[in-house]
C-alpha positions in Angstrom: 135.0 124.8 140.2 133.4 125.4 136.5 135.4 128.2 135.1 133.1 131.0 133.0 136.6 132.2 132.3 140.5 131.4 131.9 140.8 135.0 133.2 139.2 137.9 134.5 140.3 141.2 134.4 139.4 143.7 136.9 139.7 147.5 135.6 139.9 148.5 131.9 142.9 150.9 131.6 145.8 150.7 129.2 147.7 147.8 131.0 144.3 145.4 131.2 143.8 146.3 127.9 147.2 145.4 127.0 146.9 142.5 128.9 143.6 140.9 127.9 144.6 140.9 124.0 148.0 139.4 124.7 145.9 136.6 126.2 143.5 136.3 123.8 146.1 136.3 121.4 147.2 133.0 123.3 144.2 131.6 122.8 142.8 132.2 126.2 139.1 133.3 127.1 138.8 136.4 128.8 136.5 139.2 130.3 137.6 142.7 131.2 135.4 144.2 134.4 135.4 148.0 134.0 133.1 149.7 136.8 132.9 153.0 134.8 131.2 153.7 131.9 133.7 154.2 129.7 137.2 152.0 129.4 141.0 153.8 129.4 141.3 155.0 132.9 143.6 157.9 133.1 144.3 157.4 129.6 140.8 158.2 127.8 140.5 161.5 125.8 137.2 163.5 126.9 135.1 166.4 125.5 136.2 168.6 128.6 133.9 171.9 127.5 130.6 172.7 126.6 129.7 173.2 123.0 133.7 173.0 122.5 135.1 170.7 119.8 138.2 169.6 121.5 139.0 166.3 122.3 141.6 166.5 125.8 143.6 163.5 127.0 142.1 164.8 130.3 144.9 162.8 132.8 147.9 161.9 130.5 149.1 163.2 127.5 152.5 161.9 126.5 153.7 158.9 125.5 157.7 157.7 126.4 157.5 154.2 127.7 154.7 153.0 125.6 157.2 150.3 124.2 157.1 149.5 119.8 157.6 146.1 120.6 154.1 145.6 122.0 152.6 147.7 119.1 154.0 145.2 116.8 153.2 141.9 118.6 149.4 143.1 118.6 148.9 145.1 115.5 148.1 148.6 117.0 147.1 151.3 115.0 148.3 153.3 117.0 150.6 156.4 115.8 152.7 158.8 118.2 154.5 162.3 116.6 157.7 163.9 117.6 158.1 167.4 118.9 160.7 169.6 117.7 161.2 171.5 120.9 162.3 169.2 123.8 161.4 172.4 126.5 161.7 175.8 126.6 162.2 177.5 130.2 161.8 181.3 130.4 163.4 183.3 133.4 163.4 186.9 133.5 162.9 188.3 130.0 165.3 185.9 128.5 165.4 181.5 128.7 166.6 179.0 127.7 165.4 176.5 124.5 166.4 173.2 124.3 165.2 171.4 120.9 164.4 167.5 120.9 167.5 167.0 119.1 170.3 168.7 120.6 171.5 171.4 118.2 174.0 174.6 118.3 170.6 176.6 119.0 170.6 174.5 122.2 173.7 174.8 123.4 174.2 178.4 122.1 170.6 179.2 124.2 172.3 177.6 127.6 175.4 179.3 127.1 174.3 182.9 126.3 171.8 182.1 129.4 175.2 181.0 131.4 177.6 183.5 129.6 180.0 180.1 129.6 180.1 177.1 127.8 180.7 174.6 130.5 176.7 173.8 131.2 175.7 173.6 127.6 178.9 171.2 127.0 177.7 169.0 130.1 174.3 169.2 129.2 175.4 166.8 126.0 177.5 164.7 127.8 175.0 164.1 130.6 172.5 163.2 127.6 174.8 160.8 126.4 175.3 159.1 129.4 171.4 158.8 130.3 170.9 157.5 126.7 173.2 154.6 126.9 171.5 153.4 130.4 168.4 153.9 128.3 169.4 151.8 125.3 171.0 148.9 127.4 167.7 149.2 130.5 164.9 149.7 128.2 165.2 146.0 126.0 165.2 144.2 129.7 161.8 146.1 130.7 159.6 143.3 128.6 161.4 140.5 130.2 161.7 138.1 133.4 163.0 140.9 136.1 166.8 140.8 136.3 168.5 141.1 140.0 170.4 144.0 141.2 173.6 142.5 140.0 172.6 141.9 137.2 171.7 145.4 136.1 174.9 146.8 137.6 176.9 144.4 135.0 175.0 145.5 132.3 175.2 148.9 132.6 178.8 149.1 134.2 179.8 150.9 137.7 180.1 154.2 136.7 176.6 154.7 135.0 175.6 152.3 138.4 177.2 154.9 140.4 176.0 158.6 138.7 172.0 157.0 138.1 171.7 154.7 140.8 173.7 154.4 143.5 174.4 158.1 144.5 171.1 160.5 145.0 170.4 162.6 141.6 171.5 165.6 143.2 175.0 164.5 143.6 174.9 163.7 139.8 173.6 166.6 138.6 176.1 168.7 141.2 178.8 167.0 139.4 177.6 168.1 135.5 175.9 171.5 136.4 176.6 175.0 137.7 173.7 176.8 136.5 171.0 176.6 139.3 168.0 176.7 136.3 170.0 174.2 134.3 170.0 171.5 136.7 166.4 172.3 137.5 165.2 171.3 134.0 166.9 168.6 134.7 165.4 167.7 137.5 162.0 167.7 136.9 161.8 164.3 135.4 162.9 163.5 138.8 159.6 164.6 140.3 156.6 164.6 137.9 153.7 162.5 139.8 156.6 161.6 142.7 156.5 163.7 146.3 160.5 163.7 147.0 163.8 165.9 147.1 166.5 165.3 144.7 168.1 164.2 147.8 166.3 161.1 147.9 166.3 157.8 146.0 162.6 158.0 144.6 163.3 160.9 142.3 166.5 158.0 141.2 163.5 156.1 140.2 161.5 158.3 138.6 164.1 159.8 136.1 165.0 156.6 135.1 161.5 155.9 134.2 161.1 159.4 132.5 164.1 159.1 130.1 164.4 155.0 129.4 161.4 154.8 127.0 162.2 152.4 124.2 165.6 153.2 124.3 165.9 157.0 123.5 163.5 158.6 126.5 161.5 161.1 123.8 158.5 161.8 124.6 156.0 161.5 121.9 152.5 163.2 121.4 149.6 160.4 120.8 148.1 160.9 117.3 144.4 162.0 118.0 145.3 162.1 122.3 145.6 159.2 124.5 142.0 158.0 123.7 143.4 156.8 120.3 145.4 153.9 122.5 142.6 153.3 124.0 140.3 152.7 121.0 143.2 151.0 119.4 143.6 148.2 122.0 139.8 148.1 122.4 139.4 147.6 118.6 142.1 144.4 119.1 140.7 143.1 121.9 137.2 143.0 120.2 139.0 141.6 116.9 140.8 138.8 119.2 137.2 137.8 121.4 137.5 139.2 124.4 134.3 140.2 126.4 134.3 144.0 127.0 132.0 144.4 130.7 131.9 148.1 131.1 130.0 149.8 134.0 130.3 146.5 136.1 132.2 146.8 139.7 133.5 144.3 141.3 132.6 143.9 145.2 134.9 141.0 146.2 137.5 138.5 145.3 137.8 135.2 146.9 140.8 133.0 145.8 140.9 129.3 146.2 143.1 126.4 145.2 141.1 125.4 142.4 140.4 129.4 141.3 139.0 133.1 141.8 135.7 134.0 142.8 134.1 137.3 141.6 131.3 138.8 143.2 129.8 141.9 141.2 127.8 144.6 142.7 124.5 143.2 140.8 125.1 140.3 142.7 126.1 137.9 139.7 129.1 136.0 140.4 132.1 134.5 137.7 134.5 132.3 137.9 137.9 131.7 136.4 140.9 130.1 136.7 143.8 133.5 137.3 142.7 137.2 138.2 144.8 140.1 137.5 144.2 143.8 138.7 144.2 146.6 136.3 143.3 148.5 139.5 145.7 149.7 142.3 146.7 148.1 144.5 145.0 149.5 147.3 142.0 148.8 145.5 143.0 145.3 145.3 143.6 145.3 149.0 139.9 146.5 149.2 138.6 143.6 146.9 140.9 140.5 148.6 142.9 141.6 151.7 146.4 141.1 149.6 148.0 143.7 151.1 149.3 146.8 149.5 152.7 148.4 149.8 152.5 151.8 151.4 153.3 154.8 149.4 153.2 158.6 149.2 150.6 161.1 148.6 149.9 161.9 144.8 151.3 165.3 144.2 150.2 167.1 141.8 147.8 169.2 140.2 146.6 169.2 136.7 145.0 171.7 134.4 143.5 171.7 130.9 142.9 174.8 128.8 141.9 175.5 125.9 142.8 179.0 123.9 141.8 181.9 121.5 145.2 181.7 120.7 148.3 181.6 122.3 149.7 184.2 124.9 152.8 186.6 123.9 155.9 186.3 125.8 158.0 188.5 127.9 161.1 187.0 126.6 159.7 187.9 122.6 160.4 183.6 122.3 157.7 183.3 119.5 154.8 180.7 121.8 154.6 178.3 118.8 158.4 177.5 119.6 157.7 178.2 123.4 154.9 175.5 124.0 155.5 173.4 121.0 157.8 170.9 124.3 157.6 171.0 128.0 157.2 174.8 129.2 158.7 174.9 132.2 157.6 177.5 135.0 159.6 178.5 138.1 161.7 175.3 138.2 165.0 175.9 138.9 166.6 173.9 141.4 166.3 175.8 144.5 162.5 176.2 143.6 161.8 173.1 143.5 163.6 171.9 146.1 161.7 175.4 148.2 158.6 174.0 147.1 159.0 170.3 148.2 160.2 171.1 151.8 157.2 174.3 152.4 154.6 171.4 151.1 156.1 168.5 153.3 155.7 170.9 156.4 151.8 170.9 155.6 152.5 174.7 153.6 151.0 175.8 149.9 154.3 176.3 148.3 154.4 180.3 147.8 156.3 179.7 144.2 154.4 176.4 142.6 156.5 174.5 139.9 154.8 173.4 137.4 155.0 172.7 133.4 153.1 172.7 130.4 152.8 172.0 126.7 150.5 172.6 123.8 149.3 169.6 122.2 147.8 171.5 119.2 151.2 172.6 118.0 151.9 169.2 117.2 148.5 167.9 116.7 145.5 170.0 115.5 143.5 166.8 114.9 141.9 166.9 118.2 140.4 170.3 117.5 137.6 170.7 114.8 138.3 172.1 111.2 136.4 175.3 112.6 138.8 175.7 115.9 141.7 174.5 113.6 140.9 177.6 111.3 140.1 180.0 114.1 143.9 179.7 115.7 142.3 177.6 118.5 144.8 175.8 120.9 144.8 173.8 123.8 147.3 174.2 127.2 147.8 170.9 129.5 150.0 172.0 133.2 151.0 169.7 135.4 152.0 171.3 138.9 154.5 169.6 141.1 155.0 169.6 144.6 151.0 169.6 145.6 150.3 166.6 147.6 147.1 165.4 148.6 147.4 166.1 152.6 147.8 169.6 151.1 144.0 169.4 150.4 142.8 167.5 153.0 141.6 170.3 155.6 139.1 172.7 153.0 139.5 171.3 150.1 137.2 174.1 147.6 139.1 176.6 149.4 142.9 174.9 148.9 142.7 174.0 145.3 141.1 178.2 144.5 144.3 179.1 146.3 147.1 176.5 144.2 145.1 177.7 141.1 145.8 181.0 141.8 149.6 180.2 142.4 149.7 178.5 139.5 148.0 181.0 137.4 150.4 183.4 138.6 153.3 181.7 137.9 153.1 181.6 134.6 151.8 185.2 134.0 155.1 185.8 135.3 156.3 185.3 132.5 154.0 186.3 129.8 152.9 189.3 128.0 149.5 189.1 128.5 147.6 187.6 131.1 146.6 184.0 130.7 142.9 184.6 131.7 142.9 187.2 128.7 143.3 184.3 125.8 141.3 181.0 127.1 138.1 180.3 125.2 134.5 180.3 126.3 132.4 177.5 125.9 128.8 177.9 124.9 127.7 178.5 128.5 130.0 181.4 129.0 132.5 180.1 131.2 136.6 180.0 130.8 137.7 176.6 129.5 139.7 175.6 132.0 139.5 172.7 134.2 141.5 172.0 137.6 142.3 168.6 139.0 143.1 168.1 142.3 144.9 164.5 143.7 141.4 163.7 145.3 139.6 164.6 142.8 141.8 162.0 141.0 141.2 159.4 143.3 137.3 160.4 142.8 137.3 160.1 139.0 139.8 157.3 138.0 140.4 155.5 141.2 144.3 157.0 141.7 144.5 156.3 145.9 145.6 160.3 147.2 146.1 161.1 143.5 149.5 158.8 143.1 149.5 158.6 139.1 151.6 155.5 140.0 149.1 153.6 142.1 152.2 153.5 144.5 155.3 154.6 145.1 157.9 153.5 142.1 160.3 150.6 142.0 163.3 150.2 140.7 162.6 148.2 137.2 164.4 145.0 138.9 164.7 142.6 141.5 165.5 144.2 144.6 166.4 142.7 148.0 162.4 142.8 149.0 161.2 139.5 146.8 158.9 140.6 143.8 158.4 137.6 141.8 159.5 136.9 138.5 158.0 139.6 136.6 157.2 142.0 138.7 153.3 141.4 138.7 153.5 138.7 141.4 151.2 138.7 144.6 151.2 136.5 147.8 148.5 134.3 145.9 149.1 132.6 142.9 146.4 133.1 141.3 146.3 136.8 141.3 148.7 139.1 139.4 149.0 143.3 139.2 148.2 144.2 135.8 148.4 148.0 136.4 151.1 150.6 137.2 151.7 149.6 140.8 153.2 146.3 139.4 157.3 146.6 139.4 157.7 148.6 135.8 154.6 149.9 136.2 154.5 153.5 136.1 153.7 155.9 132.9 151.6 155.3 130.1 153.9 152.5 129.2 151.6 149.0 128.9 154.6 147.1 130.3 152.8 145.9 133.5 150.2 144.8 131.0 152.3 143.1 129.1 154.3 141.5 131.7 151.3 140.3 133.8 149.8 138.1 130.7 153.1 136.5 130.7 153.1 135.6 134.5 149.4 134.4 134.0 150.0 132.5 130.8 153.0 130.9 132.5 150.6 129.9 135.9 148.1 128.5 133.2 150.6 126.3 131.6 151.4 125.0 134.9 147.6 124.1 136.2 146.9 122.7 132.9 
């Protein structure tokens, strides 16, 4: 077989991107196959609004697990800002603030929530503990996948036994009283995952939420996530890599001497290794490889942008309030409420969710005129709203959830929320609602899963997964995207890690 190509990338999101400049870095000629018009995937920035001058990272919007190591090794300019506030949680009039670094404001704010000092003391100690699984798991995320033992050695039987071995609720059972306290907690547990704190998965997904190059902050992209994406676009064009936007593939055929691709126009490549930027259900689609099974997406996002921001019951001044993670109705026993109604097939009748205003941090994706104006912008993210949730009347569902959601946080403002958002130039509110099929629709999410698939422990398992995570059952094809093992998040990793497995297959054939 004549190769037009060392390797072909299909999908253009973060992780190909990632990918296809490491390679090229290597010396390797390569073509990135992005059916949409524009490249990113969940992690493009969009004008959401007419006539509106504010750019929205429309899917994602923070960035944890986004690791410095491969902004170094390929010259990203890329830049990400700290947040003072960590979260803020209101309840009643009153709530509880939590700043990024944890001061006596924080721990005076849980314990005159409390009226003790035994969950602000455990909330630091709990902290510390997460933070040293971070430091030690976060270094191996970049290299071969370590076994199960191996981890457990590294990070010692006790932190193996409160993040890993037990469920999270046991854990957070053990450090917390407060039913709100260990509900903040929680959520990291859950955001983009369908499970209780009784089971495993929500294990899984705090890890992933708090291991992010070491210290688990989460970081606000300079300009929204679109800046990533111009930033690896910019490299990949600098390093020679052919950019194919608005070209799907149709088919994959793999043989011993290399891939096949059929596009849609009916022209064919060739090259020697594929990988999949795409889930892997879509990659099912494209070669029969078959896909692991996973849960419904579950959760609903909104975008807003503001007058200005709303007053709060709880007099917290809102540039403090949304400057982090707002977090509305989560205590523990709502969450958990809200999982359990939703499993049964049931709109929760108290939605979770959380939000945070990107402005506060950044005003650079507004124009100087909305800057000057007091203009801001609102992202939610509601939990426990799973596809199947949607499946029978969909219009009819997502009005409903909206409404919940909306009503939920006016709970626990001043003013209504409908009173402060912005018209665009047609009239209409600014505020968008995304559902987990209209996720799938848009940016190719199977049932909304943010993850592509259920998520993995970051290691070796008893279930073989190769030696970096990005393996498949042909040898020629590797998962570039977040449904690779240490995929999940805005974190490149997958990218990253599936150059490495295709660099290493080249070497061999060569």
């Amino acid at each position: 077989m004549n190769h037009d190509y060392e390797v072909a990338i299909v999908g253009g999101g973060h992780n190909a991107l990632v990918a296809a400049c490491y390679l090229a870095q290597a010396g390797k000629k390569v073509i990135v196959l992005e059916k949409n018009k524009e490249f990113g995937g969940a992690t493009k920035s969009v004008y959401a609004f007419e006539g509106i001058g504010a750019k929205l990272s429309r899917y994602s919007y923070l960035v944890a697990l986004f690791p410095d190591q491969i902004k170094e090794d390929l010259n990203l300019e890329f830049e990400t800002l700290s947040r003072t506030v960590s979260s803020y949680t209101p309840s009643g009039n009153t709530g509880i603030l939590i700043n990024r670094i944890y001061d006596k404001e924080s721990s005076d704010s849980i314990a005159a929530f409390t009226s003790n000092r035994e969950d602000s003391d455990a909330w630091e100690r709990f902290y510390q503990r997460i933070g040293e699984v971070a430091r030690l798991l976060a270094p191996t995320m970049l290299e071969p996948l370590k076994n199960e033992d191996e981890i457990r050695s590294l990070l010692g039987d006790e932190l193996w036994d409160e993040f890993v071995a037990q469920p999270l609720q046991v854990t957070l059972n053990k450090y917390f009283k407060d039913d709100l306290v260990k509900g903040i907690v929680l959520t990291d547990g859950l955001i983009g995952t369908f499970a209780s704190a009784t089971e495993k998965l929500s294990n899984i997904c705090f890890l992933y939420h708090l291991i992010g190059n070491g210290t688990g902050e989460w970081r606000v992209p300079k300009g929204g996530m679109g800046k990533l994406v111009e930033a690896l676009l910019q490299r990949a064009k600098s390093l020679g890599v052919e950019l194919r936007n608005g070209t799907e593939v149709t088919s994959v055929e793999s043989s011993s001497d290399g891939v096949n691709i059929k596009l849609k126009t009916n022209e064919e490549l060739r090259c020697k290794i594929l990988l999949s930027g795409a889930a892997p259900k879509v990659l099912e689609r494209l070669t029969g490889i078959k896909a692991p099974t996973f849960r419904d997406g579950s959760q609903v996002k909104m975008n807003m942008v503001l007058k200005r921001l709303p007053k709060l019951k709880s007099g917290m001044d809102p540039k403090k309030a949304f400057a982090g993670t707002f977090h509305i109705d989560e205590s523990f026993k709502q969450l958990e409420m809200a999982y359990h109604q939703a499993k049964s097939g049931e709109i929760p009748d108290v939605i979770p969710s959380e939000m945070y205003c990107h402005t506060l941090t950044d005003p650079s994706i507004l124009s100087e005129s909305m800057q000057a104006a007091g203009n801001h912008t609102l992202t939610l993210f509601a939990l426990h709203t799973p596809a199947s949730l949607f499946d029978r009347d969909h219009d009819l569902v997502k009005a409903e959830v909206s409404k919940r959601i909306l009503a939920g946080l006016n709970r626990y403002l001043a003013e209504p929320i409908e009173d402060v958002i912005l018209n665009d130039a047609l009239g209409k509110p600014c505020i968008e609602v995304k559902t987990p099929q209209e996720l799938e629709a848009e940016i190719d999410l199977p049932r909304g899963n943010i993850f592509h698939r259920d998520l993995a422990w970051p290691w070796r398992t008893q279930s073989e997964q190769g030696k970096w995570g990005v393996e498949t059952t042909d040898d020629r094809i590797f998962v570039a995207g977040a449904g690779a093992t240490r995929g999940g998040g805005v974190s490149g990793i997958a990218g990253h890690n599936s150059a490495m497995a295709a660099l290493e297959r080249l070497a061999k054939s060569n």
